[in-house]
N, CA, C and O atoms as a GROMACS GRO file, in nm:
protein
  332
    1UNK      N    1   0.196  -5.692  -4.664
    1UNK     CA    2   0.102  -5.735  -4.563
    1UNK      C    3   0.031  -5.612  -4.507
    1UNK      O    4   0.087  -5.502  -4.495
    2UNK      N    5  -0.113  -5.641  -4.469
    2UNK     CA    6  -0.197  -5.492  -4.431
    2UNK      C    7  -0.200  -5.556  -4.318
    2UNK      O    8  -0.171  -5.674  -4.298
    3UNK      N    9  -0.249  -5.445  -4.216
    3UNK     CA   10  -0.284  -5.453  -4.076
    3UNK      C   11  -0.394  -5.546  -4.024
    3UNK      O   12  -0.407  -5.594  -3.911
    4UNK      N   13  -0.506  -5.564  -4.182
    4UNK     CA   14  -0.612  -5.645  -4.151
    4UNK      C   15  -0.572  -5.770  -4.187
    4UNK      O   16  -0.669  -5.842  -4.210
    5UNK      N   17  -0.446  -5.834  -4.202
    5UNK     CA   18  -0.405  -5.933  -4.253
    5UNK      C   19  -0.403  -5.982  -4.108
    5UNK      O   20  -0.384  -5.890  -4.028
    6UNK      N   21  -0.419  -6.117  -4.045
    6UNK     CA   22  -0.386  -6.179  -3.872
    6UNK      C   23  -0.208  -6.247  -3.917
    6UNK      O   24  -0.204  -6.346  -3.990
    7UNK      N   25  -0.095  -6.195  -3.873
    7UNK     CA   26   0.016  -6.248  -3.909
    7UNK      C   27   0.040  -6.357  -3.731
    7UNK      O   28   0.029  -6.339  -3.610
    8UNK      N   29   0.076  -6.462  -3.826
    8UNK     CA   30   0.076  -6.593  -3.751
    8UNK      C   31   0.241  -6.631  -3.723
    8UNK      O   32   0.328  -6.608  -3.807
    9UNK      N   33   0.263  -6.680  -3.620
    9UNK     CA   34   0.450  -6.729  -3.569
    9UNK      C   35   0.438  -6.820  -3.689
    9UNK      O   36   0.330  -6.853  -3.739
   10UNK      N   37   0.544  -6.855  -3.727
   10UNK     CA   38   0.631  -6.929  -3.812
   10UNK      C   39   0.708  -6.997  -3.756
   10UNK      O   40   0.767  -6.934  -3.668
   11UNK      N   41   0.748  -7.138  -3.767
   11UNK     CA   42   0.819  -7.235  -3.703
   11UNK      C   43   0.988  -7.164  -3.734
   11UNK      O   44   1.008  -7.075  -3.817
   12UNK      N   45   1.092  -7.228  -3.649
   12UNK     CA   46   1.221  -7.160  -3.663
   12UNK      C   47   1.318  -7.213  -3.790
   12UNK      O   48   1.420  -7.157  -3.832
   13UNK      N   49   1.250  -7.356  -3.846
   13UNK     CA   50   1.331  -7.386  -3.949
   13UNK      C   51   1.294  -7.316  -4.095
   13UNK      O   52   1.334  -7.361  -4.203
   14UNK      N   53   1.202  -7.188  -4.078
   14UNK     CA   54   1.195  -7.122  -4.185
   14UNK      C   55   1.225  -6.982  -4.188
   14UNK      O   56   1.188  -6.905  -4.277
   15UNK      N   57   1.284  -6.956  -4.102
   15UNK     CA   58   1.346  -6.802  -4.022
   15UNK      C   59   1.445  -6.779  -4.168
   15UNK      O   60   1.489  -6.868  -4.241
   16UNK      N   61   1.460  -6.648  -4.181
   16UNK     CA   62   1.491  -6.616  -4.299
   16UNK      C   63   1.623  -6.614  -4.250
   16UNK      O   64   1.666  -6.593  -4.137
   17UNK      N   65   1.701  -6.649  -4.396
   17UNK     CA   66   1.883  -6.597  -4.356
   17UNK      C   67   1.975  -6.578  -4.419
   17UNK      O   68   2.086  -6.631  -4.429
   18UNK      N   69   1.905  -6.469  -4.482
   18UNK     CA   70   1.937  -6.360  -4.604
   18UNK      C   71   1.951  -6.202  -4.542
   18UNK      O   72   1.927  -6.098  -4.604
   19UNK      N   73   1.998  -6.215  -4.398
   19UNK     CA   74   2.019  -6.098  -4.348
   19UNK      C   75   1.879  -5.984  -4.339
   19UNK      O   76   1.894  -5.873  -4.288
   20UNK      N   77   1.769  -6.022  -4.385
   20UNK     CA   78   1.658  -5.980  -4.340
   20UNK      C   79   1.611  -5.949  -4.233
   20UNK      O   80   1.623  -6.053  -4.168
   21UNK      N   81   1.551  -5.856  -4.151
   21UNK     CA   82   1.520  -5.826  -3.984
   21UNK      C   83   1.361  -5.915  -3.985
   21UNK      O   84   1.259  -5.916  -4.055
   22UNK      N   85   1.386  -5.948  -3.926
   22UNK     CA   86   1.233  -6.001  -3.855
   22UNK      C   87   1.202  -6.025  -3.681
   22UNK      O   88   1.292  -6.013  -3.598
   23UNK      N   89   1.053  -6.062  -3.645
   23UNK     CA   90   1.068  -6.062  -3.488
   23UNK      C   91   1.094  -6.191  -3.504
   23UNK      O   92   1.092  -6.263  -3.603
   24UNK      N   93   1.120  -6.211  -3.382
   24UNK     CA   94   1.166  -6.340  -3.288
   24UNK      C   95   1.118  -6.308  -3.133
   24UNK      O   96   1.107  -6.205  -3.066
   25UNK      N   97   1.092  -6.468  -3.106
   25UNK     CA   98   1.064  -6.515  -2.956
   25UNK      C   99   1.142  -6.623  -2.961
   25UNK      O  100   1.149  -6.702  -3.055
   26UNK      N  101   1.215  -6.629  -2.834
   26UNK     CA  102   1.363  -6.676  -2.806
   26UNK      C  103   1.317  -6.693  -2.656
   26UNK      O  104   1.409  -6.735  -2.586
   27UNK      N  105   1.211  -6.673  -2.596
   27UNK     CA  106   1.229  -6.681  -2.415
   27UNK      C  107   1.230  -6.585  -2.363
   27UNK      O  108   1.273  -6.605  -2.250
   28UNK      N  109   1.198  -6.446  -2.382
   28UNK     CA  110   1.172  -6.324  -2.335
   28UNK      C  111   0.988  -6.317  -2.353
   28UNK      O  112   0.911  -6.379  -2.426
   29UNK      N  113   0.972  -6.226  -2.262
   29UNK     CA  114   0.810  -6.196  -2.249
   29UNK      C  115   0.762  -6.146  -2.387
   29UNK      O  116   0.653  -6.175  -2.436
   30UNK      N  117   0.876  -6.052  -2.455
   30UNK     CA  118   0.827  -5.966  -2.574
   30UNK      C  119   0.915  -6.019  -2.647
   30UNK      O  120   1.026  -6.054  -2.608
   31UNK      N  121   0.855  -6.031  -2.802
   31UNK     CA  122   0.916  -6.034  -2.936
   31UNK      C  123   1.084  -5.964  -2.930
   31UNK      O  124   1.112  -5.885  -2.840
   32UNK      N  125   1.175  -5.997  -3.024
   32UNK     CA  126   1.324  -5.913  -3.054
   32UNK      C  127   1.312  -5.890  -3.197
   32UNK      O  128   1.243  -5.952  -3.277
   33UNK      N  129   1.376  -5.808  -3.214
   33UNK     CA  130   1.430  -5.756  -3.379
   33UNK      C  131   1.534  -5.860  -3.369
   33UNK      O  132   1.612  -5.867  -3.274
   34UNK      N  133   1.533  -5.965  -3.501
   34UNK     CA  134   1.631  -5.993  -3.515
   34UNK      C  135   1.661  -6.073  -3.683
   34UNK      O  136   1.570  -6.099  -3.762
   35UNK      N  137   1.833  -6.105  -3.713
   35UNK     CA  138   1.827  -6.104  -3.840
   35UNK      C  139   1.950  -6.220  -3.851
   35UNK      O  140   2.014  -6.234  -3.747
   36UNK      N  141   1.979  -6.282  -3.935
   36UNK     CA  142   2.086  -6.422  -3.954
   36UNK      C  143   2.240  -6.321  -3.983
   36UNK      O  144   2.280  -6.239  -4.066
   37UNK      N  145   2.288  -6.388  -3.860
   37UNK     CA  146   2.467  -6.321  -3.893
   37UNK      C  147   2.517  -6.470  -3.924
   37UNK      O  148   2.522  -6.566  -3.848
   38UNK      N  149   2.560  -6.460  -4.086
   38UNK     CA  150   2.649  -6.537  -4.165
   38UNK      C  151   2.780  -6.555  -4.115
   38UNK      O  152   2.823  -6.670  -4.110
   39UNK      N  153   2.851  -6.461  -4.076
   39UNK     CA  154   2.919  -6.468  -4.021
   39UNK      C  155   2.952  -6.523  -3.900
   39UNK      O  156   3.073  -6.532  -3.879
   40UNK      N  157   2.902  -6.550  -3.842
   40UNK     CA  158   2.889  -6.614  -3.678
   40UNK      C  159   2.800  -6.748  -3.707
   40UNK      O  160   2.814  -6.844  -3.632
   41UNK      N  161   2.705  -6.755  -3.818
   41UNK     CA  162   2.629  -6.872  -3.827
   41UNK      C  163   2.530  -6.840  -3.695
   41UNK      O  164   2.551  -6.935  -3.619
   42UNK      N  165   2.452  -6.770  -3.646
   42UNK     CA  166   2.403  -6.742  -3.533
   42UNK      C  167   2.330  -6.640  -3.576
   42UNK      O  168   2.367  -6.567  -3.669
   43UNK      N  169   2.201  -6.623  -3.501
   43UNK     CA  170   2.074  -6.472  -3.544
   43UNK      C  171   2.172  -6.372  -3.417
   43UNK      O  172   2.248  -6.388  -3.321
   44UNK      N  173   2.121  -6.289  -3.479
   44UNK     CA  174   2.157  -6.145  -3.422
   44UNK      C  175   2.030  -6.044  -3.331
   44UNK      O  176   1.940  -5.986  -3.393
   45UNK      N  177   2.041  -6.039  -3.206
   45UNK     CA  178   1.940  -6.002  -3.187
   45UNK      C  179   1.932  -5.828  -3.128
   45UNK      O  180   2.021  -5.801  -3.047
   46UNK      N  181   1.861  -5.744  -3.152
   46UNK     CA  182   1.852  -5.651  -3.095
   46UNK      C  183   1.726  -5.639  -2.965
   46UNK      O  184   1.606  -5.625  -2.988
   47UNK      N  185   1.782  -5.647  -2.843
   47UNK     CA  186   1.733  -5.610  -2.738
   47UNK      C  187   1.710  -5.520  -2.677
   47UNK      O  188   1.806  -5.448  -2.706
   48UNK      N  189   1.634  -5.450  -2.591
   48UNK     CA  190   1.609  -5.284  -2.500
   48UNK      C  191   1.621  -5.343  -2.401
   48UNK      O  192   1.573  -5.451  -2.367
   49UNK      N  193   1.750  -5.208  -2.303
   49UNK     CA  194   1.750  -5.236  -2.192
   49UNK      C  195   1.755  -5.091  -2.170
   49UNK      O  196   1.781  -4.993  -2.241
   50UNK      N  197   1.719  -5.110  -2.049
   50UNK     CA  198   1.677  -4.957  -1.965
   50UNK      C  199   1.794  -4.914  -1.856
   50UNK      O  200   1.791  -4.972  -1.748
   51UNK      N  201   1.897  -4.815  -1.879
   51UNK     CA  202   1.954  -4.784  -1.715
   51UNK      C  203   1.876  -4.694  -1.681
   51UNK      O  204   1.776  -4.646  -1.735
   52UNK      N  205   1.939  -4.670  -1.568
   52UNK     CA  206   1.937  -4.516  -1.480
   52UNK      C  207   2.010  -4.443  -1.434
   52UNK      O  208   2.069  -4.478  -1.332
   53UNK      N  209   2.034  -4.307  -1.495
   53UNK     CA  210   2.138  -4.229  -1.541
   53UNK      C  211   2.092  -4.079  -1.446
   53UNK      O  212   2.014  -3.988  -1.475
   54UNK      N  213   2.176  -4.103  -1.324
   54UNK     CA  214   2.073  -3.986  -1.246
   54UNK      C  215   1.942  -3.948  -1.228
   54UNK      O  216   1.884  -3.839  -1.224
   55UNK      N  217   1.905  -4.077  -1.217
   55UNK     CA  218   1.774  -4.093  -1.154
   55UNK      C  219   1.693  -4.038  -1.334
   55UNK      O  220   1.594  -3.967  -1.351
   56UNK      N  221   1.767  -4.093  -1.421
   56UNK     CA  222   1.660  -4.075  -1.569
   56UNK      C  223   1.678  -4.190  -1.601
   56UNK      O  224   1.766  -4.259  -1.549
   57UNK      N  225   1.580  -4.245  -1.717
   57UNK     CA  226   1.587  -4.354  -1.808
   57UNK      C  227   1.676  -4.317  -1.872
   57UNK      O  228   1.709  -4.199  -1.883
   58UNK      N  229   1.743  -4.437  -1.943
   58UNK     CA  230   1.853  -4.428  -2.061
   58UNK      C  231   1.844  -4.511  -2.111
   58UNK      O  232   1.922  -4.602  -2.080
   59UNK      N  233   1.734  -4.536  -2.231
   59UNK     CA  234   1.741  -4.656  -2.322
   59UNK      C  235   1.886  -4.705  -2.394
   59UNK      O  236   1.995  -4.650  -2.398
   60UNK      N  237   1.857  -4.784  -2.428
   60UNK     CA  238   1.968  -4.843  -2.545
   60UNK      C  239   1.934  -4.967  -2.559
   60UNK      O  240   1.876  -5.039  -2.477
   61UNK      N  241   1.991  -5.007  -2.718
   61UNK     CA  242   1.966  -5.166  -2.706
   61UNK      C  243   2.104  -5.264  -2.686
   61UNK      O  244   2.219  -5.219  -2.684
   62UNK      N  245   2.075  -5.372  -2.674
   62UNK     CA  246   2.205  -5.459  -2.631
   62UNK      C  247   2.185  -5.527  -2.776
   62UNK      O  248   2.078  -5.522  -2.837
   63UNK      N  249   2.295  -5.587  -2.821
   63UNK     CA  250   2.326  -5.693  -2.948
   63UNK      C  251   2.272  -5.805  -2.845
   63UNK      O  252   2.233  -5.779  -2.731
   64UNK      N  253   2.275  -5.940  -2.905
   64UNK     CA  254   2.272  -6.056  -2.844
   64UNK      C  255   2.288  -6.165  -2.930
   64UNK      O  256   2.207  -6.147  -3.021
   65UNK      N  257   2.352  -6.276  -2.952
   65UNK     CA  258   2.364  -6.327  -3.055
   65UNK      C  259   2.301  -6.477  -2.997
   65UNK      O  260   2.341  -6.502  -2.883
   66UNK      N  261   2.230  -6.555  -3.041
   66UNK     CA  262   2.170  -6.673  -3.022
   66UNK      C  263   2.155  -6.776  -3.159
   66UNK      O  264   2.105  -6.764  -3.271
   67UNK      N  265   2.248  -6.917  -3.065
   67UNK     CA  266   2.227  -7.012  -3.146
   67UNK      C  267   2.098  -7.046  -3.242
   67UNK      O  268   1.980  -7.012  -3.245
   68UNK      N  269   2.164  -7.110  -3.299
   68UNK     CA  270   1.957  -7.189  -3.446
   68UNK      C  271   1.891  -7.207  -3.299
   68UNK      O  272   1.820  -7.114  -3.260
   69UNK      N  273   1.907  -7.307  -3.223
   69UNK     CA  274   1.828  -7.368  -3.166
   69UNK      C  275   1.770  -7.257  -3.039
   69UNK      O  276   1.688  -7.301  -2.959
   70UNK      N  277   1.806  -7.146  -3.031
   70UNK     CA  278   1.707  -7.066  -2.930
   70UNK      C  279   1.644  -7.013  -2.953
   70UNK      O  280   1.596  -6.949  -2.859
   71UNK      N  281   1.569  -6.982  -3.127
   71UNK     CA  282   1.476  -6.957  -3.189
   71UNK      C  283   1.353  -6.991  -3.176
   71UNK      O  284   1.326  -7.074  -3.263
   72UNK      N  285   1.277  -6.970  -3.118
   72UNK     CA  286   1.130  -7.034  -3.074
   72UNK      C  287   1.049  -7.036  -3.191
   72UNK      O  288   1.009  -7.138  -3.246
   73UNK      N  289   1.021  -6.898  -3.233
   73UNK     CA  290   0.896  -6.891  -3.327
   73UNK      C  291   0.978  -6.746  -3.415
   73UNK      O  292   1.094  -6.708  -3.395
   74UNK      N  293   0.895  -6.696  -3.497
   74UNK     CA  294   0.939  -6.606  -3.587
   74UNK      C  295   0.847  -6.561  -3.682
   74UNK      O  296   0.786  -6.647  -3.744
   75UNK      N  297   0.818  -6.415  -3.710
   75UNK     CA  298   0.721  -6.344  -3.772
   75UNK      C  299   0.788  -6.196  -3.865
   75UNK      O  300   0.860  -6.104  -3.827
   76UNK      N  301   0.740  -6.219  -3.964
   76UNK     CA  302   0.764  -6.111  -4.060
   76UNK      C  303   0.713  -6.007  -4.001
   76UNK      O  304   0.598  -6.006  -3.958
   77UNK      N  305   0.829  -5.863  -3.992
   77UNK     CA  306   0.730  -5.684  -3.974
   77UNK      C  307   0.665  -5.674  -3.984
   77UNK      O  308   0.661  -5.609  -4.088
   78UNK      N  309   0.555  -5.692  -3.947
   78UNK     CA  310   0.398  -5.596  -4.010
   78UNK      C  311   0.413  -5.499  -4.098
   78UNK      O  312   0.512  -5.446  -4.048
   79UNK      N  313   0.386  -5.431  -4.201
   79UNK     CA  314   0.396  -5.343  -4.249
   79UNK      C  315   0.331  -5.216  -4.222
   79UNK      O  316   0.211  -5.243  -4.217
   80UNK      N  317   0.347  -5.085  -4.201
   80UNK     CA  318   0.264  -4.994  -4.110
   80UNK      C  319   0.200  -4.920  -4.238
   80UNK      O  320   0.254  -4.904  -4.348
   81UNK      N  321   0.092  -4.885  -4.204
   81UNK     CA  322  -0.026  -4.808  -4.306
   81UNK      C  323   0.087  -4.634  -4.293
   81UNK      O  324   0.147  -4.601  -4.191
   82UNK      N  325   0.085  -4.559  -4.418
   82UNK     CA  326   0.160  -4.436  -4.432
   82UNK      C  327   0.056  -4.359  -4.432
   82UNK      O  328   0.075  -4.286  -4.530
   83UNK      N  329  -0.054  -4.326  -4.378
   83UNK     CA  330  -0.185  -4.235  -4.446
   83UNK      C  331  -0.138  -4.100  -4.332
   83UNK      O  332  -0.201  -3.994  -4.332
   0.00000   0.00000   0.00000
């Protein structure tokens, strides 16, 4: 997929689940990285949360695991131009 391609949400009963990463909207303002844990039968989500660590940011992400059904919509990576 190129950048000039318009990539469109995808309904949740076609969310990949072959352990593949893709975004997801689940009910947060912004998209998640996320990918099908076989194991749990449940997507896997990677989230950013922000502390404050003496008055600094300290990213990190949280896991989050969410049922089929809190899957809203779903979109393949974009692929990024290497030039």
């Amino acid at each position: 997929m190129t950048t000039e391609q318009v990539v469109m949400w995808k309904t949740p009963e076609t969310a990949p689940r072959d352990g593949s990463t893709f975004l997801a909207a689940v009910g947060y303002p912004w998209p998640v990285l996320a990918c099908w844990n076989e194991h749990n039968n449940e997507f896997v989500l990677a989230n950013l949360q922000v502390n404050l660590v003496d008055g600094e940011q300290d990213p990190y992400f949280e896991n989050e695991y969410e049922r089929i059904g809190a899957l809203k919509r779903w979109m393949p990576i974009p692929e990024l131009d290497h030039d």
